[in-house]
Structures are given as structure tokens and as C-alpha cells.
mmCIF file of the N, C-alpha and C atoms, coordinates in Angstrom:
data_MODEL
# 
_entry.id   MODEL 
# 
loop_
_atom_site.group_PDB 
_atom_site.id 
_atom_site.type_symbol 
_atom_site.label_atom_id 
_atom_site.label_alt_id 
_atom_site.label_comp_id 
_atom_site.label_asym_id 
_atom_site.label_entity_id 
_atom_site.label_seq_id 
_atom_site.pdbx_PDB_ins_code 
_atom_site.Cartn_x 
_atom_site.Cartn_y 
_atom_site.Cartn_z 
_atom_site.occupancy 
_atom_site.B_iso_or_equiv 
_atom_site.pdbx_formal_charge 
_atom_site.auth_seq_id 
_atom_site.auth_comp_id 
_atom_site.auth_asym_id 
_atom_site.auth_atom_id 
_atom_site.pdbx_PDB_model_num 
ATOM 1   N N  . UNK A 1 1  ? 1.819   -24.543 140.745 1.00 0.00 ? 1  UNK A N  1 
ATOM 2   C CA . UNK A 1 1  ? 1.731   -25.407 139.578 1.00 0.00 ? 1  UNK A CA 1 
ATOM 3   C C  . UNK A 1 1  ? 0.447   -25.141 138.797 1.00 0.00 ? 1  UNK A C  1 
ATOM 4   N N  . UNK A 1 2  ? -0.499  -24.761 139.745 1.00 0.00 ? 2  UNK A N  1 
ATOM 5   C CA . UNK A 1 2  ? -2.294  -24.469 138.953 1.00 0.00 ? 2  UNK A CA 1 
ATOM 6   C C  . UNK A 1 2  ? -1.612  -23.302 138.002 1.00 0.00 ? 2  UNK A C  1 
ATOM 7   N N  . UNK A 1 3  ? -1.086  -22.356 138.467 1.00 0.00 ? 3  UNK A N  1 
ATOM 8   C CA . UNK A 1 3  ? -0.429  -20.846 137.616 1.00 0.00 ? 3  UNK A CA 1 
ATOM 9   C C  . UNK A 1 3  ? -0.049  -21.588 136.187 1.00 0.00 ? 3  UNK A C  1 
ATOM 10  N N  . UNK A 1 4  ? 1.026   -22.179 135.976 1.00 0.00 ? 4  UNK A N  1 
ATOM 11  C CA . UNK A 1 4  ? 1.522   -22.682 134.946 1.00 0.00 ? 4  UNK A CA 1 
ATOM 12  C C  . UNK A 1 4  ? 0.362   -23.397 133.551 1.00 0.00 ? 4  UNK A C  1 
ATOM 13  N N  . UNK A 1 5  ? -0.379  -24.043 134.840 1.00 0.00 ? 5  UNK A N  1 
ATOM 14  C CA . UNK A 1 5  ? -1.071  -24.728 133.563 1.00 0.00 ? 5  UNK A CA 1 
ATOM 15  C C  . UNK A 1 5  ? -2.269  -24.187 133.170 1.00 0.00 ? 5  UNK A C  1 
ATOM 16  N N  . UNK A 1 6  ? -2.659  -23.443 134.030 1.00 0.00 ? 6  UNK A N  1 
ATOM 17  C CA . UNK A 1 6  ? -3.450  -22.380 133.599 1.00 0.00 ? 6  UNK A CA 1 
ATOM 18  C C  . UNK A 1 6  ? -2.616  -21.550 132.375 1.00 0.00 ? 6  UNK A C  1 
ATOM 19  N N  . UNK A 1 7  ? -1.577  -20.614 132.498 1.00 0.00 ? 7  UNK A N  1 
ATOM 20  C CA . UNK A 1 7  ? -1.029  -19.858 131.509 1.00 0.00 ? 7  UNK A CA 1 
ATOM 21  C C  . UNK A 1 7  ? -0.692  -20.915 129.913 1.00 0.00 ? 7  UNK A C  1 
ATOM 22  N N  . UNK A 1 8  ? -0.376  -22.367 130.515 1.00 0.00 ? 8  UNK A N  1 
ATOM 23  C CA . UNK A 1 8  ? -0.017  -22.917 129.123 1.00 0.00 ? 8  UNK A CA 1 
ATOM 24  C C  . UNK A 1 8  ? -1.352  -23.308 128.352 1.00 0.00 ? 8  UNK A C  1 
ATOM 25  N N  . UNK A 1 9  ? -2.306  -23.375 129.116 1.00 0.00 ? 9  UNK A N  1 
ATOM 26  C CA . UNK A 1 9  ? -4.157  -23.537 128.452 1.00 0.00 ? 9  UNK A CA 1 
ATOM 27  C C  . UNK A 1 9  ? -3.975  -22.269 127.847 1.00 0.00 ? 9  UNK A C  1 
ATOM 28  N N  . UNK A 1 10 ? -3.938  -20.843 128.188 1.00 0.00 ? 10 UNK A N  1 
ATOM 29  C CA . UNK A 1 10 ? -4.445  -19.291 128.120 1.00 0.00 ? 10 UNK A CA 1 
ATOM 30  C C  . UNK A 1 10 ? -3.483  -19.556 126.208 1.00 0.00 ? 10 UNK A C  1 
ATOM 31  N N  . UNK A 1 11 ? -2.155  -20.123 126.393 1.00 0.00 ? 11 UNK A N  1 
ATOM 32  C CA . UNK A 1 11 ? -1.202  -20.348 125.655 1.00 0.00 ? 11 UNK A CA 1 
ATOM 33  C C  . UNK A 1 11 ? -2.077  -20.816 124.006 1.00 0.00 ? 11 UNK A C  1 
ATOM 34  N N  . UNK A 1 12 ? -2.124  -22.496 124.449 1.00 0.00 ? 12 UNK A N  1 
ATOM 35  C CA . UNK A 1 12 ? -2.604  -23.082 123.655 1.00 0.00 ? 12 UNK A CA 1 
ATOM 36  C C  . UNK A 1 12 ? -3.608  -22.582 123.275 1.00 0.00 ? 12 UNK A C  1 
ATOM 37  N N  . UNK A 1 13 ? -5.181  -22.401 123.981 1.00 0.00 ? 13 UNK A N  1 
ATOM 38  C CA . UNK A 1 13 ? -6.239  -22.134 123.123 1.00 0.00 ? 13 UNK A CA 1 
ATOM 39  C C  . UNK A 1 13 ? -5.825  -20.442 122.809 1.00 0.00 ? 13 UNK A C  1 
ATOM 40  N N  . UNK A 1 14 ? -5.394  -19.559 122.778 1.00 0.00 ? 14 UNK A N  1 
ATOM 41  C CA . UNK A 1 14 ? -5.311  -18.576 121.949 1.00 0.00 ? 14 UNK A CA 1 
ATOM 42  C C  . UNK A 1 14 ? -4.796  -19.168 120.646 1.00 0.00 ? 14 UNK A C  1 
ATOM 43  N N  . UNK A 1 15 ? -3.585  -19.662 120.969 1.00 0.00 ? 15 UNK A N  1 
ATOM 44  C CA . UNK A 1 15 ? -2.785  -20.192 119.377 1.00 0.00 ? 15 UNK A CA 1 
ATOM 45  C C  . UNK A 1 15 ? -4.202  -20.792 118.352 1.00 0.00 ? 15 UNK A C  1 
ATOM 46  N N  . UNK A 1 16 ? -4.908  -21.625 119.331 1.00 0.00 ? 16 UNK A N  1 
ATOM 47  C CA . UNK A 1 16 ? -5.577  -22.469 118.512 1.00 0.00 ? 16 UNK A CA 1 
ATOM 48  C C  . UNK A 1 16 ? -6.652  -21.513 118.012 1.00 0.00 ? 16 UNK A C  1 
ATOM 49  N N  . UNK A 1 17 ? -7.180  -20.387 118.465 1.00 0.00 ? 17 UNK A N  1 
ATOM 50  C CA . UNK A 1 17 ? -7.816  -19.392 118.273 1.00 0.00 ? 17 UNK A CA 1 
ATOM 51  C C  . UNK A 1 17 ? -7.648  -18.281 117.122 1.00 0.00 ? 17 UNK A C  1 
ATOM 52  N N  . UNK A 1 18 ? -7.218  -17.901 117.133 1.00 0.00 ? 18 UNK A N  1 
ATOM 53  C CA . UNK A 1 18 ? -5.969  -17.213 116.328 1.00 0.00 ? 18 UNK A CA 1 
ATOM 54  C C  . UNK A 1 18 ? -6.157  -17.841 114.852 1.00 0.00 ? 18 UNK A C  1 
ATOM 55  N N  . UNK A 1 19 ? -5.376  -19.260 115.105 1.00 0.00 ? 19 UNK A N  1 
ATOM 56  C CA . UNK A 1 19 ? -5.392  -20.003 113.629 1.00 0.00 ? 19 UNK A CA 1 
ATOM 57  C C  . UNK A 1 19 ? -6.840  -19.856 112.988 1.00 0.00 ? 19 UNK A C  1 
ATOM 58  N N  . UNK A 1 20 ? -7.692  -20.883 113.911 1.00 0.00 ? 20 UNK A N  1 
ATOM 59  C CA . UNK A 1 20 ? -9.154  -20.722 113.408 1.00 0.00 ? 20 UNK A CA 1 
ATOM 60  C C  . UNK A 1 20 ? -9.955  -19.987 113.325 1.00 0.00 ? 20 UNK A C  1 
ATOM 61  N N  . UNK A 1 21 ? -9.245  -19.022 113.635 1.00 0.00 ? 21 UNK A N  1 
ATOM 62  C CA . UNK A 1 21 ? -10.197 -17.082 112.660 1.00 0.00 ? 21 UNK A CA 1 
ATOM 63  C C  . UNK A 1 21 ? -9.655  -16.512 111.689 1.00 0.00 ? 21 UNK A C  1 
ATOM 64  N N  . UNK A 1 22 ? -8.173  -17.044 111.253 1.00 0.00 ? 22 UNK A N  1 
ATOM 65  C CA . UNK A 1 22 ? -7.423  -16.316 110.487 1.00 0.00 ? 22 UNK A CA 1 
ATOM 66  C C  . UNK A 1 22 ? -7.234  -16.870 109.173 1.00 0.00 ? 22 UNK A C  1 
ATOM 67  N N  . UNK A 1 23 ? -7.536  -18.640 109.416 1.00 0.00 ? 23 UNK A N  1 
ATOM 68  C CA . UNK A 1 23 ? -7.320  -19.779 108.243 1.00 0.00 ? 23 UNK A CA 1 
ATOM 69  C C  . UNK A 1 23 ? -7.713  -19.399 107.172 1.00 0.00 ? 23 UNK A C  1 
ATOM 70  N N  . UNK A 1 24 ? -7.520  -19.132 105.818 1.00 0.00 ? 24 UNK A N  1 
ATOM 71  C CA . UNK A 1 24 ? -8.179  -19.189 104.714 1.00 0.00 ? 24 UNK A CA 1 
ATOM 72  C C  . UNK A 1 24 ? -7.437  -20.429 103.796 1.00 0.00 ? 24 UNK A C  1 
ATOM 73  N N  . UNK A 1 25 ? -8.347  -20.788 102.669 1.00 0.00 ? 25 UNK A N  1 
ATOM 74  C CA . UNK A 1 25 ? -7.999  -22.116 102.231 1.00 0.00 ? 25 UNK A CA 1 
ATOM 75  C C  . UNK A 1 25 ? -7.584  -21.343 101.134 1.00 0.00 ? 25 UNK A C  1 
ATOM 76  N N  . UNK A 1 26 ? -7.090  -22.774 100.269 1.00 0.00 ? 26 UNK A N  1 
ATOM 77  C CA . UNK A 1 26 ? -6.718  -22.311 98.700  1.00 0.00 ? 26 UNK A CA 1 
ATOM 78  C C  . UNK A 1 26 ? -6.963  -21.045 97.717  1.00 0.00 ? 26 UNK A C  1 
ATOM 79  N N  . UNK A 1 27 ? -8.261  -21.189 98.111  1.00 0.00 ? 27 UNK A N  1 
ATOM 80  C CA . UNK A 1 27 ? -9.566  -20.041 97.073  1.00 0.00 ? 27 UNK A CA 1 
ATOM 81  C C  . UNK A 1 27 ? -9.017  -18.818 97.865  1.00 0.00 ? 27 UNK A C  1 
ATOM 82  N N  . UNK A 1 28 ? -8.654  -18.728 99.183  1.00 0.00 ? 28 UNK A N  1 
ATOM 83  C CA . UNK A 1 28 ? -8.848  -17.187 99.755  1.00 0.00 ? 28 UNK A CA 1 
ATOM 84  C C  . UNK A 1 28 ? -10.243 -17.175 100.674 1.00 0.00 ? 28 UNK A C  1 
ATOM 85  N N  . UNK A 1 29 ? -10.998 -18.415 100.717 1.00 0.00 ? 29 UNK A N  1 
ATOM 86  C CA . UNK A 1 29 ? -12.323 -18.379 101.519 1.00 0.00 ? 29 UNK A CA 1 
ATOM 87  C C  . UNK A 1 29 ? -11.832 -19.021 102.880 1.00 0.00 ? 29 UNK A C  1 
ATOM 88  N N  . UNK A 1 30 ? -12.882 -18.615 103.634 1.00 0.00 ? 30 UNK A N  1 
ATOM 89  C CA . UNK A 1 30 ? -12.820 -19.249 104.961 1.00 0.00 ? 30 UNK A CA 1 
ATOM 90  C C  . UNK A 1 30 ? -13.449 -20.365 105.194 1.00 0.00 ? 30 UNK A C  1 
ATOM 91  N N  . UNK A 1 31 ? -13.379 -21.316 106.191 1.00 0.00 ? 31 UNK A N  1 
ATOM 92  C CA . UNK A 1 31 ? -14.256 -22.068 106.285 1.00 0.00 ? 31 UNK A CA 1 
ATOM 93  C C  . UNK A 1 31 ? -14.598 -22.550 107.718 1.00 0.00 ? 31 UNK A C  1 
ATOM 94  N N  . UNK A 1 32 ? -16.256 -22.415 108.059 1.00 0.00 ? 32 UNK A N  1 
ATOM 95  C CA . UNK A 1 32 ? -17.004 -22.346 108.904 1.00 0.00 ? 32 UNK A CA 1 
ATOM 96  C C  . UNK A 1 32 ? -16.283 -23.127 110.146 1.00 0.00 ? 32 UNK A C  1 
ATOM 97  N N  . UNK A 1 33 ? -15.827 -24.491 109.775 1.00 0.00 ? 33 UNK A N  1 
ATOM 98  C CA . UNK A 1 33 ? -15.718 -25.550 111.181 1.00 0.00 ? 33 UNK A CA 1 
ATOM 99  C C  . UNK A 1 33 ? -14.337 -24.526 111.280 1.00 0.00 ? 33 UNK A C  1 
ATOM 100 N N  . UNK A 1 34 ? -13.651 -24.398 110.686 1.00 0.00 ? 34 UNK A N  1 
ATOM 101 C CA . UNK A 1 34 ? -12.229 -22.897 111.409 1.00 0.00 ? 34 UNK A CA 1 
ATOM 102 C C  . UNK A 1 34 ? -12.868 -22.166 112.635 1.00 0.00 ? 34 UNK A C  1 
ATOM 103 N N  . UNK A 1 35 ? -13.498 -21.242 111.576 1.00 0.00 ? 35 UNK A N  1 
ATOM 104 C CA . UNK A 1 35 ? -14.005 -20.280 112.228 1.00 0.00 ? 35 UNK A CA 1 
ATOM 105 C C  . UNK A 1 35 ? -15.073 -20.900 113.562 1.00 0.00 ? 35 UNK A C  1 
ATOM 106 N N  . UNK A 1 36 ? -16.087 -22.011 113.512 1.00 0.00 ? 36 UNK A N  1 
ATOM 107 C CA . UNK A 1 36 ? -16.529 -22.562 114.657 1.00 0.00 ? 36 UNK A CA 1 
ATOM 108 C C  . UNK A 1 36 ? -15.485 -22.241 115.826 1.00 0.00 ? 36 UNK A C  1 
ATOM 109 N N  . UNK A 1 37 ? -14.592 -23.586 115.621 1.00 0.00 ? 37 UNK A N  1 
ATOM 110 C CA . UNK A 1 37 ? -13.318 -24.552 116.530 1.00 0.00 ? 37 UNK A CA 1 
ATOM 111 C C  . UNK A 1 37 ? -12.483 -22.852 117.296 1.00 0.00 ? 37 UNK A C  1 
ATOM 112 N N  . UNK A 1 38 ? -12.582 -21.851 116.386 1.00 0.00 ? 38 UNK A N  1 
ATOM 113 C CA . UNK A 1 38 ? -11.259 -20.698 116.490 1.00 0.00 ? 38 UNK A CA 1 
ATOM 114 C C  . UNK A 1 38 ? -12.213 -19.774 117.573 1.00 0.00 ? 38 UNK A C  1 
ATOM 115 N N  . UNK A 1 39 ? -13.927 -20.055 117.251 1.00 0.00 ? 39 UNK A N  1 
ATOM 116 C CA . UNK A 1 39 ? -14.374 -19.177 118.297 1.00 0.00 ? 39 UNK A CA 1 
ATOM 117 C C  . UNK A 1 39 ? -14.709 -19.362 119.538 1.00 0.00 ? 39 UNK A C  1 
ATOM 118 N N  . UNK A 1 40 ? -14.902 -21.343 119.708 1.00 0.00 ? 40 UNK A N  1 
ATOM 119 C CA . UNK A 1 40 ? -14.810 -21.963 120.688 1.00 0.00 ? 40 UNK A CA 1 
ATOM 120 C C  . UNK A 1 40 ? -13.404 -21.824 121.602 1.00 0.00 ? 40 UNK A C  1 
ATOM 121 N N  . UNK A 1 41 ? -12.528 -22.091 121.010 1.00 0.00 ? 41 UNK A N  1 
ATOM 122 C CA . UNK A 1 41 ? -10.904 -21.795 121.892 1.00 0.00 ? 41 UNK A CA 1 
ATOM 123 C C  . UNK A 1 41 ? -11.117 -20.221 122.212 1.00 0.00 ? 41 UNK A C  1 
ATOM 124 N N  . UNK A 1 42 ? -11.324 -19.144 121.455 1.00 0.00 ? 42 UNK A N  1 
ATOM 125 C CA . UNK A 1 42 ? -11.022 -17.730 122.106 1.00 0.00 ? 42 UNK A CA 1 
ATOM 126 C C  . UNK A 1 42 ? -12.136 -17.363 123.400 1.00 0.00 ? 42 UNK A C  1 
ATOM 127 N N  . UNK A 1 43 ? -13.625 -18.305 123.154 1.00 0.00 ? 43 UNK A N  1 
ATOM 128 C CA . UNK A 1 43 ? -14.318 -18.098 124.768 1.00 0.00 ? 43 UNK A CA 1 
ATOM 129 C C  . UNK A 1 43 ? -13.645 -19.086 125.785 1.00 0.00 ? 43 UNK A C  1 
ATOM 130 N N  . UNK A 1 44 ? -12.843 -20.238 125.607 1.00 0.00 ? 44 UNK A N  1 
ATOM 131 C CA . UNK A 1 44 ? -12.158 -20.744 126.766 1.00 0.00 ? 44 UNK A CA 1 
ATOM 132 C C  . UNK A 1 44 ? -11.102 -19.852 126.974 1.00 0.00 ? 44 UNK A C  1 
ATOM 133 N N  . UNK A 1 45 ? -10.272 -19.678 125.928 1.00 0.00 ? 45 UNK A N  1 
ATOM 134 C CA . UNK A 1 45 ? -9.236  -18.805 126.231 1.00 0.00 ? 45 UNK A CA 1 
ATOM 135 C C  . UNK A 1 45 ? -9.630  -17.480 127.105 1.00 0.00 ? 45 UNK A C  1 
ATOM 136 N N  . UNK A 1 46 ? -10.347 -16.947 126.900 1.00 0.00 ? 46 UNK A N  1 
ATOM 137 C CA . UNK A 1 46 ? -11.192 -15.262 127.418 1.00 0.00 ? 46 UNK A CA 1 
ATOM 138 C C  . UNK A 1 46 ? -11.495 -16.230 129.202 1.00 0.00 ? 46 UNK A C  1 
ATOM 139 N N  . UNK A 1 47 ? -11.931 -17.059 128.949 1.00 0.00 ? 47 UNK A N  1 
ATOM 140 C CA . UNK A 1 47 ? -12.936 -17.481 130.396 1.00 0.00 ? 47 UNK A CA 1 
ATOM 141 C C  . UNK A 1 47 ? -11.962 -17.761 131.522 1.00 0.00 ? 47 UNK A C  1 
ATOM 142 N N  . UNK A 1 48 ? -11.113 -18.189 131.020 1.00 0.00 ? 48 UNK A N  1 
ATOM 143 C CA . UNK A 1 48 ? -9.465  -18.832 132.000 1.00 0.00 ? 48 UNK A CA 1 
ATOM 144 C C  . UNK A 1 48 ? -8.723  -18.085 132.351 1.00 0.00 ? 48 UNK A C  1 
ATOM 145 N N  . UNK A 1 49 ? -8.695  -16.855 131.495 1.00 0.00 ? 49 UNK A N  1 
ATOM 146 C CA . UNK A 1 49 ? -7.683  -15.750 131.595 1.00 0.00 ? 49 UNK A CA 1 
ATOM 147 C C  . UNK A 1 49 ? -8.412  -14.793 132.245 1.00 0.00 ? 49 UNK A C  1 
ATOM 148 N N  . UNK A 1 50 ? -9.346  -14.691 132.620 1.00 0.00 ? 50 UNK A N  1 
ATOM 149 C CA . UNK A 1 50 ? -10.295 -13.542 133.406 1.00 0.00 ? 50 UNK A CA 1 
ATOM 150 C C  . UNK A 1 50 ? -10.713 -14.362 134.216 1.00 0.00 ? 50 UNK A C  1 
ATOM 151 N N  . UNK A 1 51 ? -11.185 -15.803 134.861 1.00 0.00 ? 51 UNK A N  1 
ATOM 152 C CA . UNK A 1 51 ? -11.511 -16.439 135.590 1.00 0.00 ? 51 UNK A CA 1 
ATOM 153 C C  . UNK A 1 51 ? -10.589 -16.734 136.795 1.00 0.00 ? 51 UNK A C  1 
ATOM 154 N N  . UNK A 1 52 ? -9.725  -17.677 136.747 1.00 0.00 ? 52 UNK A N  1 
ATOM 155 C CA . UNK A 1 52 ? -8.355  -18.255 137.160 1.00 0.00 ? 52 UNK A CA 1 
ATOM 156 C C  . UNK A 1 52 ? -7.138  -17.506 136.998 1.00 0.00 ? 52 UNK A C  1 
ATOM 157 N N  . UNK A 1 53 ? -7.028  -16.998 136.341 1.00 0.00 ? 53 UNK A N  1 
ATOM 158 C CA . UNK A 1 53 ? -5.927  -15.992 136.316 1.00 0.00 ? 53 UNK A CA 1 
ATOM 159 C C  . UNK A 1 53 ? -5.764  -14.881 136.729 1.00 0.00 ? 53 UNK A C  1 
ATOM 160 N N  . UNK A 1 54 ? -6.673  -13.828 136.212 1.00 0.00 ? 54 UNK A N  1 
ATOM 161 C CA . UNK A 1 54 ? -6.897  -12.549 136.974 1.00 0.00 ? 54 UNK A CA 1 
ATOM 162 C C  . UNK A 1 54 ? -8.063  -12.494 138.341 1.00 0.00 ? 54 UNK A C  1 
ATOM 163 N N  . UNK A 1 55 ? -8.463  -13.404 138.301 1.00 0.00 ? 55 UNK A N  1 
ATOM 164 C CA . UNK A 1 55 ? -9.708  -13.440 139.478 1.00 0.00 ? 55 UNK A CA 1 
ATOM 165 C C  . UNK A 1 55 ? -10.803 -12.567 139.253 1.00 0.00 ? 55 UNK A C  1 
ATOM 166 N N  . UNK A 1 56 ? -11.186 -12.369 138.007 1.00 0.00 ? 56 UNK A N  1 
ATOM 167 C CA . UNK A 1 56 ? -12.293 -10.992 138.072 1.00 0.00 ? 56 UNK A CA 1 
ATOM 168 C C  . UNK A 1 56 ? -13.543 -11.499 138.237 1.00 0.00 ? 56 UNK A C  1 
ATOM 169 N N  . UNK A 1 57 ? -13.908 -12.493 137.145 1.00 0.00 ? 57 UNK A N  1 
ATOM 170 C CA . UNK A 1 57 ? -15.355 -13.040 137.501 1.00 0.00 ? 57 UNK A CA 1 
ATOM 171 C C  . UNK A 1 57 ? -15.108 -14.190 138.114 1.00 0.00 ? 57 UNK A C  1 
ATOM 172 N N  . UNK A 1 58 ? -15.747 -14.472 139.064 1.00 0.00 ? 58 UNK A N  1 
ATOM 173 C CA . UNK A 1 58 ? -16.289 -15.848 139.812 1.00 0.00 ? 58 UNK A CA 1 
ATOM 174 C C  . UNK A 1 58 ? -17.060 -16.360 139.286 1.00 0.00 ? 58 UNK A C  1 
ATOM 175 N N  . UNK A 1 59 ? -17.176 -17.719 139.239 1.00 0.00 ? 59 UNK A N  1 
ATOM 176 C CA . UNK A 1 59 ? -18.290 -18.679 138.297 1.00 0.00 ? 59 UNK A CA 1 
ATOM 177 C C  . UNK A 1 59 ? -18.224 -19.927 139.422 1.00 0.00 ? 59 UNK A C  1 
# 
């Protein structure tokens, strides 16, 4: 069951990752709290998926 919800976290914060690097608004500009929130989810996402999942680094 840890497998699953591990992969549906790896799931979610990529999605949420993804969005908040890719968002541009109206103008065609980006905007910072995106890009913040999008770089925060891709180091959980990176940390879970190499941590708990593949077992590479121990923490």
C-alpha cells in the first residue's frame, strides 16, 4: 500500500510541477509564485521518486 501512495504523490506533485513551470498568463509572462510552487513540487517529486521508490539515496 506504501508503493501506491508513494507513486500517486510521484503522480500528483509532478502534475503540479509541470503546470507551475510551464504557466504563462494572459501577456505570455510567467509568474514567480508558479514558477516558486512548480519548483517546490519537482524537488518533492525528484526526492520520493529516488528516495522511497527507487531506494538510491537514504536520508
Amino acid at each position: 500500500m506504501e508503493d501506491l501512495e508513494n507513486w500517486v504523490f510521484v503522480f500528483a506533485t509532478g502534475f503540479v510541477a509541470y503546470h507551475g513551470l510551464t504557466f504563462r498568463d494572459g501577456n505570455g509572462e510567467k509568474e514567480w509564485v508558479h514558477l516558486l510552487f512548480g519548483a517546490i513540487a519537482l524537488l518533492f517529486c525528484v526526492r520520493v521518486f529516488f528516495s522511497d521508490i527507487l531506494g538510491l539515496v537514504q536520508f
